[in-house]
Each structure stands twice: as C-alpha cells, then as structure tokens.
C-alpha positions, 0 to 999 in steps of 0.5 A: 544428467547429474548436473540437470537432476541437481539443478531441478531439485534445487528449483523445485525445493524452492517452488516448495519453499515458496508455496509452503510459505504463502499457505495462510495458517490458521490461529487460535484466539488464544494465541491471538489474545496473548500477543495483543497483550505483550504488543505495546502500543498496539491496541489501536493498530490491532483493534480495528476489524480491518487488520485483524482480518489483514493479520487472518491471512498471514502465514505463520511461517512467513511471519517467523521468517519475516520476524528474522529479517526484521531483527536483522534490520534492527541489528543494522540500523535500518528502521524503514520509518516510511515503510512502516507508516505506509504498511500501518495505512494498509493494515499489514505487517512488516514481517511478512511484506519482508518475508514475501519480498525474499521468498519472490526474489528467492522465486525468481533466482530459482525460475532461470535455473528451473527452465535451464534444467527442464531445457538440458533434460528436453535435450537442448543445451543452455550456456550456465551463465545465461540462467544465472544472470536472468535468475538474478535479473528476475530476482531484482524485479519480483524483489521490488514488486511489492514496492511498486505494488504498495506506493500505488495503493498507499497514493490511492488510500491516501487519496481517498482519505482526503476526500473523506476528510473533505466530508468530514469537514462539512459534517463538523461544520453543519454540527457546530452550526446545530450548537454542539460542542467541537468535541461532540460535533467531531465525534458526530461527523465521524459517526455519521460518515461511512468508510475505512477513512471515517472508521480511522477517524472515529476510533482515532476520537474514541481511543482519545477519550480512553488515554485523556487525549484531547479530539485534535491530539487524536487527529493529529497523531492519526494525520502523522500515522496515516501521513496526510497533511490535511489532518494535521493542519486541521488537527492544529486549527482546532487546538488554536481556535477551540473555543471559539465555534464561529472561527471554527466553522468558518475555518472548516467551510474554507479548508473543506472548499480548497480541499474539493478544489484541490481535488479538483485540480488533481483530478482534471490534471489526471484526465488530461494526462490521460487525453494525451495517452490516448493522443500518443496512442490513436498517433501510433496507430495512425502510423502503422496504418499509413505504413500498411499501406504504403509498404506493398507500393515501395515494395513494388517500386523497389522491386526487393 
C-alpha cells in the first residue's frame, strides 16, 4: 500500500507539473517592450504579427524552464543551427519547444507508473520493472513528437513559400515590364500579394530600406533564415543583373516557369504515391475478403 501511495503521488505531482506548465500566461505590454529592447537582432523576428501572437501563448513558466535547458546547451556546445531556423519559419521560440519536449517526456516517464499504481490499488499486482521500461519507452516517443510534428509543418510551410515566390516572381515581371525600377517592382509585387509568405517578403524589403541594405541582400538573408534556395538564387540573379531590366524579366519569367513545374512534378510524384497506397490498400481487403470466404469451406473439409 505505501509503495502505491508513493508512486500515485509521484505521477500525480507530474500530471501537476505538466498541466501547470502548459497554462499560457498573460504578459504586460511592459514587459514585452522591455525584452524587445534588450533582444539584439530581433527586431524583425519579433516585429511581425505572427510571432507575437506565437510568443501571447507561451507560458512563462515553460519559457524560464526552457531558458535553462537552453543555457545548458550552450554550456555544451550544442547550437541546433537547423532547429532554429526551422522554429524562426513557424514563429516560436526555442525555449519553449525544449521546455514542451521535456515536460512530454517527464509525461510519459510518469504515465506507466501512474497506470502500475492505479492497477496495484485496484488489486491487480504489476512486475516494477514492467512500468519502468514502458515509462521509458513512452518517455523516447512523446520526446521525439515534436520533432515530427515540426518537420511536417516546416516541409508544408516551405512548400507554400515556393509556390508563393512562383507569384512573386510573375508580379515583379509584370512590374518591370510597366517601367518601374527593380527595387520599386520588388516592393509593388510583395505588396500586391497576400499571405505569411508575401507578409515575410514585404517586411524582409521594408527592413532593408531602414538598415541601407539593398532588396536582393534583403531576399537572400531572408532565403538563408527561412532555408529556400529559390529565394536565394533569385536574390543573386538580381545582384548580377540589377541594371539591366530586360534580363531581368527574362530571368524571372524563366525561374517562375521551372519553379510551376517543378511543383508540378511534385505534385503528380505526391499523387502517384497516393494511388499506389490506395492500391496496397483495395489489395488487403481484397484478401481479407477472399479468406472470409473461404475459411468456413477449409474449416468444413478439415473438420477442425
């Protein structure tokens, strides 16, 4: 009985943790200011709608636990270079993707010994070591989730970005082509165009006109933060050919086609994967159906 009552307190201080640790706490615009100001080279970051909302529904208390693994990191050496540019594409913070990455696996360390000690007070006796190793094996898969969770949107995010700069590429041409200066047709495309991508690009250009950077530094420091080659080659092609508008349009006509087949390519590859699930699948139940249909005759001439 003592050992049940130790371990159900155990998991339930851990439940505690977990929920207490996910409640979103509210902030003050006080506080915000004040950490915009002593964040260096996070103006842009933090400055767009998007991951200030992100950054509403953090909890405090996951952002002071994940500020401590974080620091442990560094300690270590471990920088996460790819992690984080990834995090920056979706607007959250390191911090707390650590912090929710431990309290899930503290989560599900303590859900085996939870069940092993409701089990022990119904009266029905588990082995000790049987909840510790499903503990730990839980503990390794709710760790990782988050990962998972991430490269799926990250790879989905991406996507979208690409076909957003497929548009964007056409909407400079077409600007170029009405007479206008490459600078001013970049900021007229991204103004014309809607979406997060369009929203990046277009405060990607007007951060550039505040720190004197030219539109095409701007476009490829925001294709290294966000990882899309295509940004990056098309912030090169328009340092190379800057004053020249009519390569230029040519150039982007040409990249806006092979971006829309490329995507095109992905896109039949994708169904076509599909199609063969689907395949696999109608074949499985093709077989159940044929043994539900012979086991009665085998059982009958077997006589089992």
């Amino acid at each position: 009985m003592t050992a049940a009552v130790l371990l159900g307190a155990v998991a339930g201080l851990g439940l505690f943790l977990f929920g207490y640790g996910l409640i979103p706490r509210r902030q003050s615009l006080t506080r915000r200011i004040a950490e915009f100001d002593l964040s260096p080279g996070a103006g842009a970051a933090r400055g767009s709608a998007r991951l200030r909302g992100a950054e509403g529904k953090e909890s405090q208390w996951s952002r002071r636990l994940g500020a401590g693994i974080v620091k442990f990191c560094a300690e270590q050496g471990w920088r996460f270079p790819s992690l984080r540019a990834d995090l920056r594409l979706t607007g959250r913070s390191l911090e707390v993707y650590l912090a929710n990455k431990v309290l899930l696996a503290v989560f599900g360390l303590l859900f085996a010994p939870f069940l092993a000690a409701m089990a022990l007070v119904a009266g029905i006796k588990v082995p000790f070591v049987v909840p510790l190793w499903v503990g730990l094996v839980i503990a390794v898969v709710f760790f990782f989730l988050p990962d998972l969770e991430l490269r799926s949107k990250v790879a989905r995010m991406r996507r979208d970005f690409r076909h957003a700069i497929g548009s964007f590429l056409d909407l400079v041409a077409m600007n170029l082509a009405g007479g206008r200066g490459v600078p001013e047709a970049l900021m007229a495309a991204s103004e014309i165009g809607a979406g997060w991508a369009f929203s990046r690009i277009r405060e990607a250009l007007a951060n550039a006109r505040i720190t004197g950077l030219t539109p095409w530094q701007a476009l490829g420091a925001l294709g290294d933060e966000v990882r899309v080659d295509e940004l990056r080659d098309l912030a090169s092609a328009l340092s190379l050919v800057a004053d020249d508008g009519a390569k230029v349009r040519e150039s982007l006509t040409s990249r806006a086609v092979s971006l829309r087949r490329r995507e095109l390519a992905d896109l039949q590859g994708q169904a076509g994967e599909r199609s063969q699930s689907m395949l696999l699948a109608q074949m499985l139940l093709c077989i159940a159906f044929l043994i539900f249909l012979m086991y009665p005759a085998v059982r009958a001439l077997t006589g089992v």
